[in-house]
C-alpha positions in Angstrom: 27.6 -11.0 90.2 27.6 -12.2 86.6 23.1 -12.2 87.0 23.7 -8.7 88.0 25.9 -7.5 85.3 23.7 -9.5 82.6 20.5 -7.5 83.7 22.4 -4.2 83.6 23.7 -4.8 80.5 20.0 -5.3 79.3 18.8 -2.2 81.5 21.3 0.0 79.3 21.0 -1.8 75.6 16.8 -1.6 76.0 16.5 2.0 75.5 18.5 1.9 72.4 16.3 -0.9 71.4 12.9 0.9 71.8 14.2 3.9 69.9 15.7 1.8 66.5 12.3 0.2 67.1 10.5 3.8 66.7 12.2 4.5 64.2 10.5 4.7 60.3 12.7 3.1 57.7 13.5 6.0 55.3 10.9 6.3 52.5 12.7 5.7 48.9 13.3 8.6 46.5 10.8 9.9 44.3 11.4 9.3 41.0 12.6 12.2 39.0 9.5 13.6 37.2 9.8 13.2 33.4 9.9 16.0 30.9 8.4 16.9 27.6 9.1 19.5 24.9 6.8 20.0 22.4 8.0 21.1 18.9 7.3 24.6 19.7 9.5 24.8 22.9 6.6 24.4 25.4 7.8 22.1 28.0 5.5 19.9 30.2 6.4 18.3 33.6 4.8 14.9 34.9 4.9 11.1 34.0 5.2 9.5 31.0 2.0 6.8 31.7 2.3 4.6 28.1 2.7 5.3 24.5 0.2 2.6 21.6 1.1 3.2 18.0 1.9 6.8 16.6 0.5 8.2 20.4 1.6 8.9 23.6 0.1 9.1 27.2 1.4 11.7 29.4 0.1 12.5 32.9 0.9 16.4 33.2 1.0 17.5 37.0 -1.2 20.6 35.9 -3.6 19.0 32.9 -3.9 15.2 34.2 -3.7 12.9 31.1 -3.2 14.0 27.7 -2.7 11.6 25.1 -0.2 13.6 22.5 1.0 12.7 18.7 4.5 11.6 19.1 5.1 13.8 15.7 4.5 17.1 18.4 7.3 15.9 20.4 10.7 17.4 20.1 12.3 15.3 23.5 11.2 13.7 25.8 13.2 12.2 29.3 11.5 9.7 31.5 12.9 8.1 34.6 11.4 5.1 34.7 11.9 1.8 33.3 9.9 1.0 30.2 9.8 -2.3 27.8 9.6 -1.5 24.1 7.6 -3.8 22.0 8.4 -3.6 18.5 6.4 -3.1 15.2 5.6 -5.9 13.9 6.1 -8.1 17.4 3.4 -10.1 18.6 3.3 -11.3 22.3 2.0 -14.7 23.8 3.0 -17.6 25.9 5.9 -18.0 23.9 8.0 -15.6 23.8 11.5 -14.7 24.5 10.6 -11.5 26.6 14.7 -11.4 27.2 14.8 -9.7 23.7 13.1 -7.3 24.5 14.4 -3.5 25.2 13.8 -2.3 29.0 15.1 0.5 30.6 15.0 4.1 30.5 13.7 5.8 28.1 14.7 9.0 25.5 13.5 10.9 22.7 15.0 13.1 20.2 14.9 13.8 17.0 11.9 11.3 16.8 14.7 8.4 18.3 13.6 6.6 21.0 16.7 5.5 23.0 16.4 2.7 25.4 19.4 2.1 28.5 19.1 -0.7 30.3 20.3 -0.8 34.0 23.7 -2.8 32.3 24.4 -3.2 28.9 24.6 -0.8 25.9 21.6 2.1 24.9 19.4 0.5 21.9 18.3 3.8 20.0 15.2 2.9 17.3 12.9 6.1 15.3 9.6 6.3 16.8 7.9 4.7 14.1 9.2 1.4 14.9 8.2 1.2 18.7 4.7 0.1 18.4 4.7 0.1 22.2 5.7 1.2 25.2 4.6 0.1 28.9 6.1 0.6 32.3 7.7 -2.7 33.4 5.7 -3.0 36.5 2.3 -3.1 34.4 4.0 -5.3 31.1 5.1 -7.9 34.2 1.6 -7.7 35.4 -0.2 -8.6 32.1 2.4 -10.8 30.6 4.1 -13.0 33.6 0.6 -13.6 35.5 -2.7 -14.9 35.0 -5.5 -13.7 37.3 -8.0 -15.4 38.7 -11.6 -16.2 37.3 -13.2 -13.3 39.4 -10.8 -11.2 38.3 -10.4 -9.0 35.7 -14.2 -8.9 34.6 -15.4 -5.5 33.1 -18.7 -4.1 32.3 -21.9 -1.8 33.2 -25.1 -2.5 34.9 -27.8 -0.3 33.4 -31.5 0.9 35.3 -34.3 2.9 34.2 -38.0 3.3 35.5 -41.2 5.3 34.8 -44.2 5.5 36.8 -47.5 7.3 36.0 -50.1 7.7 38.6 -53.5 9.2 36.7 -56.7 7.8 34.8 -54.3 5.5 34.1 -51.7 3.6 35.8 -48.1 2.5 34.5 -45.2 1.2 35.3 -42.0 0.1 33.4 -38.7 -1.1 34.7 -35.8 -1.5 32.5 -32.6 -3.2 33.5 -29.6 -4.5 31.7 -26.0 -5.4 32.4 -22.9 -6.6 30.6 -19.2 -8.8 31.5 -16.6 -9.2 29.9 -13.5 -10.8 30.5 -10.6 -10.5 28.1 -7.2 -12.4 28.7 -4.5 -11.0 28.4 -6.3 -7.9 30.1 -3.7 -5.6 28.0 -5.3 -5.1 23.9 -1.6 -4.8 22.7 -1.3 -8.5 23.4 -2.6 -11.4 21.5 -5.7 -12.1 22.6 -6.0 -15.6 24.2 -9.8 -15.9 25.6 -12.6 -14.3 26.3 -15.6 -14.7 28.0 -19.0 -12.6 27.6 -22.3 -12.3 30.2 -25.1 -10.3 28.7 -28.7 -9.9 30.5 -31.8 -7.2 30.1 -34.9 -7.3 31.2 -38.1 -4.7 30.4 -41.2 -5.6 32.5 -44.2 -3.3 32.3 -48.3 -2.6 32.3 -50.7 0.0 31.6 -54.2 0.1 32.9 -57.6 2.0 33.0 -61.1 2.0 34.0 -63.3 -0.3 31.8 -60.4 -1.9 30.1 -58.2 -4.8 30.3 -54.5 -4.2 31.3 -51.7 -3.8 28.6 -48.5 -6.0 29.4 -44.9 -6.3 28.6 -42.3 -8.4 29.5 -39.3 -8.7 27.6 -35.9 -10.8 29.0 -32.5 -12.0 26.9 -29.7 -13.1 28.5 -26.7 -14.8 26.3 -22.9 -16.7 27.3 -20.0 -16.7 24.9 -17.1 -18.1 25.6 -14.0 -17.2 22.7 -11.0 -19.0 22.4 -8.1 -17.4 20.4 -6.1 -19.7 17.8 -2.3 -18.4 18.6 -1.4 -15.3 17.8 -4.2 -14.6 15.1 -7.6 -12.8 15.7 -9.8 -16.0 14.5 -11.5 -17.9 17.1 -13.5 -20.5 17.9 -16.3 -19.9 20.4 -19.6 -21.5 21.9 -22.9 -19.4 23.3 -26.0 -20.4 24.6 -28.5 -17.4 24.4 -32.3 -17.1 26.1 -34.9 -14.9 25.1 -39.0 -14.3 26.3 -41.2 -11.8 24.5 -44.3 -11.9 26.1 -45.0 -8.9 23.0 -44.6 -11.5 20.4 -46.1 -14.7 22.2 -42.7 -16.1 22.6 -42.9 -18.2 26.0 -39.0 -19.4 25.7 -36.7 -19.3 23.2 -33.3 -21.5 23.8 -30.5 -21.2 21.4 -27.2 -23.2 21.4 -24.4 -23.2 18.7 -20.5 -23.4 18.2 -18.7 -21.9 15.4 -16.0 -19.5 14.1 -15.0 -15.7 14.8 -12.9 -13.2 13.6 -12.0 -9.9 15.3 -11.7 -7.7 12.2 -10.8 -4.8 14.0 -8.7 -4.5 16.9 -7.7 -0.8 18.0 -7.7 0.8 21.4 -11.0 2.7 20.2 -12.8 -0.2 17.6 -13.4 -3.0 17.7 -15.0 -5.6 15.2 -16.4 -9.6 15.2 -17.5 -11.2 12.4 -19.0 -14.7 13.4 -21.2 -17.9 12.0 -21.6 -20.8 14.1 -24.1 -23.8 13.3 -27.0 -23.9 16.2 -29.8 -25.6 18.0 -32.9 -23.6 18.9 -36.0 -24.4 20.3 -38.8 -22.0 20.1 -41.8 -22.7 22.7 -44.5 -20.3 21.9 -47.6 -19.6 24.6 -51.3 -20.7 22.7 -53.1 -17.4 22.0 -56.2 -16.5 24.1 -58.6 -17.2 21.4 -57.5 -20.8 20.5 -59.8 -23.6 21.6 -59.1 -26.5 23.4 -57.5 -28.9 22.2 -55.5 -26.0 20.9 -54.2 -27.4 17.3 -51.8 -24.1 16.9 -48.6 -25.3 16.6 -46.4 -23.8 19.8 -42.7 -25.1 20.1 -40.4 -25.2 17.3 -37.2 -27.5 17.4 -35.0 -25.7 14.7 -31.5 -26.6 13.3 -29.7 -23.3 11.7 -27.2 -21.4 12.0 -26.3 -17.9 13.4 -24.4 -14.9 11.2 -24.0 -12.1 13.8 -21.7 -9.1 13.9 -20.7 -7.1 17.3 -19.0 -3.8 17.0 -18.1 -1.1 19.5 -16.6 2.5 19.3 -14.9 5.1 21.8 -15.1 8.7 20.9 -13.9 11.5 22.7 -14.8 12.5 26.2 -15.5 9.0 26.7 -18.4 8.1 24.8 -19.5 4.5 24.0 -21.3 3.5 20.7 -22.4 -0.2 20.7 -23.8 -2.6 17.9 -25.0 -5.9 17.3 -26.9 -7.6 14.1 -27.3 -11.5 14.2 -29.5 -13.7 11.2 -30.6 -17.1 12.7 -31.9 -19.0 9.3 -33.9 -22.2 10.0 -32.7 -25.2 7.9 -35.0 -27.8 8.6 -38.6 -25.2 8.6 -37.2 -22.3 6.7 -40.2 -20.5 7.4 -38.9 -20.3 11.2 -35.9 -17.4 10.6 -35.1 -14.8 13.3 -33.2 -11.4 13.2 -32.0 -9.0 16.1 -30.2 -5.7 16.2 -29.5 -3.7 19.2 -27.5 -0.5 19.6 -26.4 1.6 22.6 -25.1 4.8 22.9 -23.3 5.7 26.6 -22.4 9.2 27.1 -20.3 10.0 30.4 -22.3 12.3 33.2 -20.5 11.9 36.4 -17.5 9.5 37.4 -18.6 5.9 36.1 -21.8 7.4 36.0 -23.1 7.2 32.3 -26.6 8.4 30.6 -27.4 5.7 28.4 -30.2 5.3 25.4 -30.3 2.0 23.5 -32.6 0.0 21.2 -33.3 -3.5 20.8 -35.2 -5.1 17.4 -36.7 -8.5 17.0 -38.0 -9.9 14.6 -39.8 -13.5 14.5 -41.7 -14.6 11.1 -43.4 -17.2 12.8 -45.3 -15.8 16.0 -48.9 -17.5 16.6 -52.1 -15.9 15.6 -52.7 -12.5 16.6 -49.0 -11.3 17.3 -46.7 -9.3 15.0 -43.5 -10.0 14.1 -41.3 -7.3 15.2 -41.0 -6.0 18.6 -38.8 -2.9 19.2 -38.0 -1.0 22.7 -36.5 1.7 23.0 -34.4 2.2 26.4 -33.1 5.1 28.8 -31.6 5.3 31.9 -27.8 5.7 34.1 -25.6 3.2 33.1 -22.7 2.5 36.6 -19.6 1.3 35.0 -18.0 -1.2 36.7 -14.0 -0.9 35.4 
């Protein structure tokens, strides 16, 4: 009798069971959407995304994102929870992140107020929040580190002609560029960063009755930056690699260690001013003409140094300007100095689609016999960015 009763019991309850089981847990509320008012009365509706110095980024359900001057606001209510980094404050390791204001936020009157969940409202003018970031992304660039493969940005970079006539030609262009910057967030102090550049041009031309016209031109460089606390001075080491079958430059390895300093650091500019002491060794192929035994000297082992300067600009709509001048003096053969200057210019087509011209100087003063000293290229193609 008891069996009997135990199984009914279980008969009636399963039921109820399988349909709490099929049931969806309720979804949780929407967030209120936040509100702006312009100082003219016009009032826009969305979320407030982040706000970086004397600017705001607001994500309008009608325009997408606008980035606004906080002196055009007249209020603004948001419904999230922000963390408000004051002028002044610089983030790192460190820090008591416990004195910082989080909560809601406010404006009027160009006042940011700030509730917390418990506790009194903290009420500052605009001026002196230098930022403010939604908790969930401030916890996720402050609390953790990622992983190596993580956080890398960049673009890769193709372009190809191809001519099919008298003559015969083809070029292929390729290029692309890392970088890895921790913290991942430019509002905090920079700790390290890590740089992968590469490009390669590879081409020939020929004709009936003549010999065939070749180029082949490869550099590829690694710089690792490490930040001194809180300041933008770092020390760094890069090995860099370079062929220039234009200039009769078999291998060129260079090696060095030294100081930086990021002069400018703004969510569009940026600016590095470094010297470092270095190793190079220049291996040079023998020209065509040179007898055997060849008595042209071809490798160089040089000890110099390297002044360089890399500097990169955002303007509207998303375009990318890109610069880089380095000096590599010679001490022990000062006859043996090298210069290069690129530049790069990306303008947005499609997505992370980009159109892309760039230009690439070097210069050698000590090529063999029969080579000049300068070789410049001149590059276009799409440029995929890859974050």
């Amino acid at each position: 009798m008891l069996i009997f009763m135990s199984v009914r019991n279980v008969l009636l309850l399963l039921p109820l069971c399988l349909g709490l089981r099929g049931q969806t847990p309720a979804a949780a509320p929407k967030p209120e959407p936040d509100v702006l008012i312009f100082a003219n009365g016009e009032k826009l509706v969305g979320h407030l995304v982040a706000s970086h110095g004397g600017t705001l980024t607001f994500k309008s359900d009608s325009l997408g994102d606008l980035t606004i001057d906080w002196k055009k606001v007249q209020e603004l209510h948001a419904s999230e929870t922000f963390v408000v980094i004051h002028k002044n404050v610089e983030l790192n390791r460190k820090s008591d992140l416990s004195k910082l204001p989080t909560g809601t936020v406010s404006m009027t009157d160009q006042k940011i107020t700030v509730t917390p969940a418990a506790g009194a409202p903290e009420t500052m003018p605009v001026a002196d929040a230098a930022h403010l970031v939604d908790q969930p992304a401030f916890e996720r660039v402050v609390l953790h580190s990622p992983g190596f493969f993580d956080a890398w940005n960049g673009a890769v970079m193709a372009g190809a002609t191809l001519v099919e006539a008298t003559q015969q030609s083809r070029t292929f262009t390729g290029a692309f560029n890392l970088v890895r910057a921790i913290p991942t967030a430019n509002w905090l102090a920079a700790r390290n960063r890590t740089s992968i550049d590469f490009s390669a041009s590879d081409g020939f031309l020929s004709q009936p009755g003549s010999p065939s016209i070749k180029t082949d031109i490869i550099h590829g460089d690694i710089e690792r930056d490490e930040y001194f606390s809180s300041k933008n001075v770092f020390a760094f080491g890069r090995a860099a690699f370079d062929h220039n079958y234009s200039q009769g430059l078999d291998l060129q390895q260079n090696y060095g260690g030294g100081i930086g300093w990021t002069a400018i650091k703004r969510a569009d500019t940026t600016l590095d001013i470094k010297g470092s002491l270095s190793y190079t060794r220049q291996q040079f192929a023998p020209p065509a003409n040179c007898a055997s035994p060849c008595t042209v000297n071809d490798s160089h082992n040089l000890v110099g140094a390297v002044l360089a300067q890399d500097y990169t600009h955002k303007f509207a709509k998303g375009i990318q300007f890109l610069e880089q001048i380095s000096v590599i003096p010679a001490f022990n053969e000062p006859s043996a100095y090298a210069a290069t200057a690129n530049a790069g210019l990306n303008v947005p087509v499609y997505k992370r689609l980009s159109f892309s011209i760039s230009t690439a100087d070097s210069f050698l003063n000590n090529p063999p016999p029969g080579f000049k000293k300068n070789s410049f290229q001149l590059t276009t193609g799409l440029t995929y960015t890859l974050k």
